[in-house]
Structure formats: structure tokens, C-alpha cells
N, C-alpha and C positions, 0 to 999 in steps of 0.2 A: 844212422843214415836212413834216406828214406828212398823208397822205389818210383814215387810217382804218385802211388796209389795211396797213399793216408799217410799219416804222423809216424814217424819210426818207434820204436820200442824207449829209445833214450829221451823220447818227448817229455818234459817235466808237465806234470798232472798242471790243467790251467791253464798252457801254451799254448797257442795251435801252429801246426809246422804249417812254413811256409807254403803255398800253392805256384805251382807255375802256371804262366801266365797265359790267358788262353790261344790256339790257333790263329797263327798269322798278328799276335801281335808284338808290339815291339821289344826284342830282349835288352831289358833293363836291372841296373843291379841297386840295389841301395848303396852298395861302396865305390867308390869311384877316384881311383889314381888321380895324384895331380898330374895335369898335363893332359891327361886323356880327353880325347873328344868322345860324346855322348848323342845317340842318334836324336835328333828333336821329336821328342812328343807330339801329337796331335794337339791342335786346335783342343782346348776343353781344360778342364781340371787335372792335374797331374795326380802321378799317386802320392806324393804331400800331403802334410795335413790339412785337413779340410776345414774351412771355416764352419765357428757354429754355427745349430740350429740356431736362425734368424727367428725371433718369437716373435710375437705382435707386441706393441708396447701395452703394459699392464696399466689395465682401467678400473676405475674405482668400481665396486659391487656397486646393482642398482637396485630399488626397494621393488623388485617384483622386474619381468622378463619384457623389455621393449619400453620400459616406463621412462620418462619424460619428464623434468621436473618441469613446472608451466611457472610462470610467476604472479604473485599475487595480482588482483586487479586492481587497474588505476582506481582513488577512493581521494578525489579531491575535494572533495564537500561530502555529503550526509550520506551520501547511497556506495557503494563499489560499482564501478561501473560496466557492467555486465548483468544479464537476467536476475531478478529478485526473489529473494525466496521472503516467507511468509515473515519470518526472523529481521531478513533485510528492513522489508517494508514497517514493520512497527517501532524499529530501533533509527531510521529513516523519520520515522514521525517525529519521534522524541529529540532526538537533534534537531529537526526542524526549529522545534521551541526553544531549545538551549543556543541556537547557533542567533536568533535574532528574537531575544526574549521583548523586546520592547514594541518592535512593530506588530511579533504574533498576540503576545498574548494582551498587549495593550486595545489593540482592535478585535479581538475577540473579548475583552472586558465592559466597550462601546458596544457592543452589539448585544449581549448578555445582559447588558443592566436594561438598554433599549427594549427588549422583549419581557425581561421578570418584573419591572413597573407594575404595565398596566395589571396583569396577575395577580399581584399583592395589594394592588391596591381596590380589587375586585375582593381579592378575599378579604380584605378589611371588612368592608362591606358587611358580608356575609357573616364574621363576628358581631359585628355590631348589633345587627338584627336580631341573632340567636341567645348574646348574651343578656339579652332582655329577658327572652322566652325561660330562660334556664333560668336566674335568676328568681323568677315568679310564675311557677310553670300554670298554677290554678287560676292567677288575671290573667290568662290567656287568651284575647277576644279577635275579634276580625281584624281591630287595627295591627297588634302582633304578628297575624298570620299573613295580612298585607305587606307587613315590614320585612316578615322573614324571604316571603316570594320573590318582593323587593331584591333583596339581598342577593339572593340567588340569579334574578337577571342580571345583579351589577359583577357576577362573577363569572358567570357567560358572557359575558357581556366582555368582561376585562380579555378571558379566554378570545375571543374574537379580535379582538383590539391587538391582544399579542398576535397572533397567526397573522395579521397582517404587517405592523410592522416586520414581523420573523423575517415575511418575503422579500420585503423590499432590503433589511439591514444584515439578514445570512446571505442573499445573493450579492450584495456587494462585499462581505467578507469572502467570501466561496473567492469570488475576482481578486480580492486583494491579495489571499493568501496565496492562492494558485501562483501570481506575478513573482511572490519571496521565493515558494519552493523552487519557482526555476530558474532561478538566480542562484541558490544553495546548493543545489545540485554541483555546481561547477567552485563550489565553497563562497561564494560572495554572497552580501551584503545588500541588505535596500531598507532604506526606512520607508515609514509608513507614506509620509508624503511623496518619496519617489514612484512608491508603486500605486497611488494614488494617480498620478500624472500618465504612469505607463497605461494605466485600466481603465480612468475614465472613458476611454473612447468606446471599449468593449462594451458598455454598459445597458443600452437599446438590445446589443445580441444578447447578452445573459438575461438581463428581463424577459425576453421572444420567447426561452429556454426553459427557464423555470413558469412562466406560463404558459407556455406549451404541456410541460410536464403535468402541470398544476390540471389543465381541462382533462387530458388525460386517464390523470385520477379522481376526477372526482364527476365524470359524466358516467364512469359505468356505477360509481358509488350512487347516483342519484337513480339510476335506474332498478338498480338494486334494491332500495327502500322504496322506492316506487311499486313495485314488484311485488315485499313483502307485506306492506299496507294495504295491498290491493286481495291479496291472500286472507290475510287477518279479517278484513269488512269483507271476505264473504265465507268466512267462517266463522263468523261470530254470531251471524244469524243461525247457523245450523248447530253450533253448545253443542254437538259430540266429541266424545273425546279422538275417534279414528282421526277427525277436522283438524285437529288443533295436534295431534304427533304429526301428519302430513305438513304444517305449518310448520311445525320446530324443523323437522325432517331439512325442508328445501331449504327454512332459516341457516340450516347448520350448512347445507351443499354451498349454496351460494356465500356465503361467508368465504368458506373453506376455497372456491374459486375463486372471490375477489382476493382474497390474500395471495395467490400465487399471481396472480395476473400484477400483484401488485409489486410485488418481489422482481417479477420477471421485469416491470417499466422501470423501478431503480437500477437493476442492476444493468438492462442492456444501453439505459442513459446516462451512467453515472459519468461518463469521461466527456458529457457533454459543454462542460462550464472550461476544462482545459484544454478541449479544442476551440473555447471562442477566447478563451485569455493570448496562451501561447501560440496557437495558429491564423490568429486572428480570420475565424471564419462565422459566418452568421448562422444564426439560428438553426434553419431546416438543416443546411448544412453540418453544422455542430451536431444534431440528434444522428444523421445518417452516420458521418464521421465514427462518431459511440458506438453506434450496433454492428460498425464494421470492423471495430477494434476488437470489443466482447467476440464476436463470433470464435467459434474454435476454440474457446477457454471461460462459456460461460459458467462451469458449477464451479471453478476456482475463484471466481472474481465472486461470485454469488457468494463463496462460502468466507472468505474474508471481509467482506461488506459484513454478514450477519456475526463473525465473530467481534467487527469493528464494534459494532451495535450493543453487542451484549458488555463490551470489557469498557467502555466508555460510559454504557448507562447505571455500570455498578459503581466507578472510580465517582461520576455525577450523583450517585446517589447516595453516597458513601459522604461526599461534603455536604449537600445539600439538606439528605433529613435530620439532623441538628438542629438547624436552624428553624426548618420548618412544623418540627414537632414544636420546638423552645414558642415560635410567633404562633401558634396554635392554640397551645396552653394557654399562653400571656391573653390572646386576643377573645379566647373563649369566658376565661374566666376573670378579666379585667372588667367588668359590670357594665360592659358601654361608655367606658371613662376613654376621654380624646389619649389621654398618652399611651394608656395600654396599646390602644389601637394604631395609633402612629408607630409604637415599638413593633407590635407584630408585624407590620407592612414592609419597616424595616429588615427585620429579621428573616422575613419570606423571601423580599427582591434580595439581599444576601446570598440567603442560599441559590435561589434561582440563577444567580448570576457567577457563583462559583463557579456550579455544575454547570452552566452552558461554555465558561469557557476552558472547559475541559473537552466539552464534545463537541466544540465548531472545530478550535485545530487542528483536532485528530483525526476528526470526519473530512478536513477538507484534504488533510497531510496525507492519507491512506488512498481516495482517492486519486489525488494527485502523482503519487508513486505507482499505484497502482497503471497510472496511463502508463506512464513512462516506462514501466515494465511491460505491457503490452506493445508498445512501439519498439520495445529490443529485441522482444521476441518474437515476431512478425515482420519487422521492416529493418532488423538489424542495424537497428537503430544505436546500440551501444559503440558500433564502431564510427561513430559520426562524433559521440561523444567522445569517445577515448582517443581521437584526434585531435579535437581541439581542448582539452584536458593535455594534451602533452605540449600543444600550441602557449598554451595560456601557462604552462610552467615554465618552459622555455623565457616568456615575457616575463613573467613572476608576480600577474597581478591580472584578477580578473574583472575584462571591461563590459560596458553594455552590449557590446556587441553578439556576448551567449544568449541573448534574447532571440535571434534570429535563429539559432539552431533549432530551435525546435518548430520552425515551418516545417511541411511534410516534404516539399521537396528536397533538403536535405537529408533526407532519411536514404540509408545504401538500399533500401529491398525495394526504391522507387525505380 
């Protein structure tokens, strides 16, 4: 029996004796006579048993505290569509060409052969003349050393010839390609004669652009050699040597400036052909457009330009010197004979035209992404796209109409 105060002595070890129940409240028994009436409990839980602890529903572990799984990015065409990373953008190029092999690399094969012609057939030339010389190196008289001078103007000569059509047949490719990528983007399609039709009109602005570009570079280049010729005649009358290291001296500074200065007008113009394609804007416009894009992410844009440059001119070089060794040989050592020389010419505009249409697509593809990567990440521009990418799946077929997206006023950060 117990007193009030603690568990009795008959308490089985494990038990606890029962407690009474505190002051003022209600006496309650667990046994309870049929028939009997029992005073009502209060409002609340009885002493019953009580339901479980209520648990929270059991959720799956998650890979780290607050983590989110996000879901991949929309990726209807060649890019994902969200900011680019440097992976993106070159695996982006390369689709580019695999997604529309006939209109890319067919008008980049037009444009390559258009420009390694006149070249090879300059360098013909310049076999022809030589393999005279070589051939009989002791009748060697003014008329051979006419021929060979000859030769050599017909190979500057060709050099010149190509640099101009270049301008006029890479700025129409630069137009043309630009029109596919942004059609591919959204995973569609265009042949060459559609994006022919869509670019024509652009054509006056991208000429403005790349002559623009063109004075540019090549006003402070003339000042330049202007400058060091000017140095040279009047150090040449003074034949000391202090003269002529102060000559190399400013040759090496000045160089070493025009190179950056040259670097810096590629790079803060390069988006200047895809804002006159896709935004259809003119010239001056176009150039201002570019430097306003580059700003705030010039040494990234700078630094995949120059790795573009370097991984293009080895893949171009890597096709091209075969060939150009093979029509060197042939054209050096063929005696002056028309077929050697015909072979060689061949074998040069080949290679010439491999490697160029290696590095128009790519040069224009990098670019081209590159814009477009700078408009998501400045003008949140990806979510302009990843609307009408869910627009156009919904339909399940993409129209002309993603040509307009890429005006600037559809951009979110306008």
C-alpha cells in the first residue's frame, strides 16, 4: 500500500505506482461500474491514450542542405539555352556544320576556292620563273633575273587580288552564315538560297562595317611604316650603331603597340556583322552596338577569339601543307613544263581552299555564339529564347518567324 508519498515497498521493480491526481482536480478512476455516472472531463485530452507523435511525412535525403534539383536547360538546336561556356560555344560551332552541312560548308567551299585562285595561280608564276634559274643556275643573266622579279610581282600581285576578293566574298559569307546560325539556334534549317534572300538586303550595312574596320586598321598601319621609314632615312646617314638599336628599339615598341591596338579593334568589333544581320542595324550603329556588348567581358571574348585563331589555323594547316608542299615540289622542280605548273596551281588553290573552309565556319560560328552569349548575359536574353523554344515545341515546328527574336527589343534586360 502506498501513503501518498512514493511507490509502496510491494511496487514491482519497472512499475511506477500510481500518482494522485493533482489539487482541485477531478477524481477519476480507471474502473468504472456499469450504470455509474462519471463526472465530465474538461474540454482537452482525456487521460486515454493519446494519439501518436504526429511525424512530418518522411522525404527523400537531398544531395547537400537546401539543394534544389534545377532542370536541364531547354537545348533545341546547337547551343542550351542559357549563358555559354567556352565548351558550349565550340561544340555549338561544330553542330553548326553537322546540322546544315550543305548550305555551311558549300558556301564556305565558294568563298575558299574564290580567294586560293588568284594565290596559286601567282604562285605558279613564281615556279615558273625560278625553275629556269634552278635548272641552269650559271646562264643566269638579266633576262632570268627579270623573270624571276617578274614572278614575284605576279605573286604579290595574286596576294593582293586575293585580299580583295577575301573582302568582298568572306563579308558576304560572314552575312550568310550568321542568317543559318540563327535559325539553328532554335534547331531549324535554311538553305543557302533562303539565307541568301533573307541577307541580301543587309549587304550595303556589312560592306560600311568591314570598311570601316578595314580604314581602321590600316590608317594607323600606314602611319606606322610612315614613321619607321622616316627614322631609317635619317639614320642611315648617321651608320652608328646607337642609330640603328634606337631604330630597331621603337621598330620593336611600335609593332608591339599596333598589335594590341589591333587585337583590341577585333575584338571590341567582332559582334559587329550579327548586329547588322540579326538586328538589322547599320553600320555606325553595328560598330557602337559591338563595343557595347564586349564592354564588361572584354579579356573573355578577347581570349576565345585568340584561342579560335590558334585551333583553326593549325586544323587549316594541318589540311593545307600537303598539298602545298606536294604543288611546290612539282612546280619547283617541273623545268618550266605547262603541266607541272598547271598541277602545282592545282594542288596550292586545293589546299588553300580546304583550310579556308575550315576557318570561315568556325570564325563566323564562334563569333556568332559568342554574340548571343553576350546578349544572355547582359540583357537576359536566354529567357526571351527559352520562351519561344517552348512556344515552338508546343507547335512542333520551327517558323520564320525566330528571326525576329533576336531584335534588341525583345531582349528581357531592355
Amino acid at each position: 500500500m502506498s501513503d501518498g508519498h512514493g511507490p509502496s515497498p510491494e511496487t514491482p521493480p519497472g512499475w511506477a505506482a500510481e500518482q494522485p491526481p493533482p489539487y482541485g482536480a477531478p477524481q477519476t478512476s480507471p474502473w468504472t461500474a456499469p450504470g455509474s455516472q462519471q463526472e465530465e472531463a474538461p474540454p482537452g485530452p482525456g487521460p486515454g491514450p493519446q494519439p501518436a507523435y504526429q511525424q512530418a511525412p518522411y522525404q527523400q535525403p537531398q544531395p547537400g542542405y537546401g539543394y534544389m534539383m534545377q532542370p536541364p536547360p531547354l537545348r533545341p538546336g546547337i547551343i542550351p539555352l542559357r549563358p555559354l561556356t567556352l565548351g558550349d560555344i565550340l561544340d555549338g560551332t561544330i553542330k553548326l556544320v553537322r546540322s546544315n552541312p550543305k548550305a555551311v560548308l558549300g558556301l564556305s567551299a565558294i568563298a575558299a576556292l574564290l580567294t586560293a585562285i588568284p594565290i596559286a595561280i601567282g604562285q605558279a608564276f613564281v615556279f615558273d620563273s625560278m625553275s629556269a634559274t634552278l635548272a641552269n643556275p650559271a646562264a643566269a643573266d638579266e633576262a632570268d633575273l627579270s623573270g624571276m622579279y617578274g614572278g614575284v610581282v605576279a605573286q604579290y600581285g595574286g596576294l593582293i587580288v586575293s585580299y580583295v576578293v577575301s573582302f568582298v566574298v568572306v563579308t558576304l559569307l560572314t552575312g550568310l552564315l550568321t542568317r543559318i546560325l540563327g535559325r539553328a539556334v532554335f534547331g531549324g534549317k535554311i538553305t543557302a538560297a533562303e539565307a541568301w534572300q533573307l541577307t541580301k538586303s543587309r549587304l550595303p550595312a556589312l560592306f560600311g562595317v568591314v570598311g570601316l574596320m578595314a580604314l581602321m586598321v590600316v590608317i594607323p598601319l600606314a602611319v606606322f611604316v610612315l614613321l619607321i621609314a622616316a627614322l631609317i632615312a635619317a639614320g642611315v646617314g648617321d651608320g652608328s650603331s646607337g642609330q640603328v638599336g634606337v631604330i630597331i628599339a621603337v621598330t620593336l615598341l611600335l609593332g608591339v603597340l599596333y598589335l594590341a591596338y589591333a587585337l583590341v579593334i577585333q575584338t571590341r568589333f567582332a559582334f559587329a556583322a550579327p548586329a547588322v544581320v540579326l538586328e538589322g542595324r547599320g553600320a555606325i550603329d553595328a560598330l557602337k552596338r559591338s563595343w557595347n556588348l564586349v564592354s564588361g567581358d572584354f579579356w573573355r571574348v578577347l581570349g576565345i577569339l585568340i584561342l579560335t585563331q590558334l585551333l583553326v589555323g593549325f586544323i587549316a594547316g594541318f589540311l593545307e601543307i600537303p598539298f602545298s608542299l606536294a604543288g611546290t615540289f612539282l612546280g619547283i622542280l617541273g623545268a618550266g613544263s605547262v603541266g607541272s605548273a598547271v598541277v602545282a596551281t592545282v594542288l596550292i588553290a586545293i589546299g588553300g581552299t580546304l583550310g579556308a573552309m575550315i576557318t570561315y565556319p568556325f570564325q563566323a560560328g564562334v563569333a556568332g555564339l559568342l554574340y548571343a552569349d553576350r546578349r544572355m548575359r547582359s540583357e537576359a536574353f536566354d529567357l526571351v529564347l527559352q520562351t519561344a523554344a517552348i512556344e515552338q515545341q508546343r507547335q512542333g515546328w520551327v517558323h520564320s518567324s525566330a528571326d525576329d527574336l533576336w531584335h534588341p527589343s525583345n531582349s528581357a534586360g531592355q
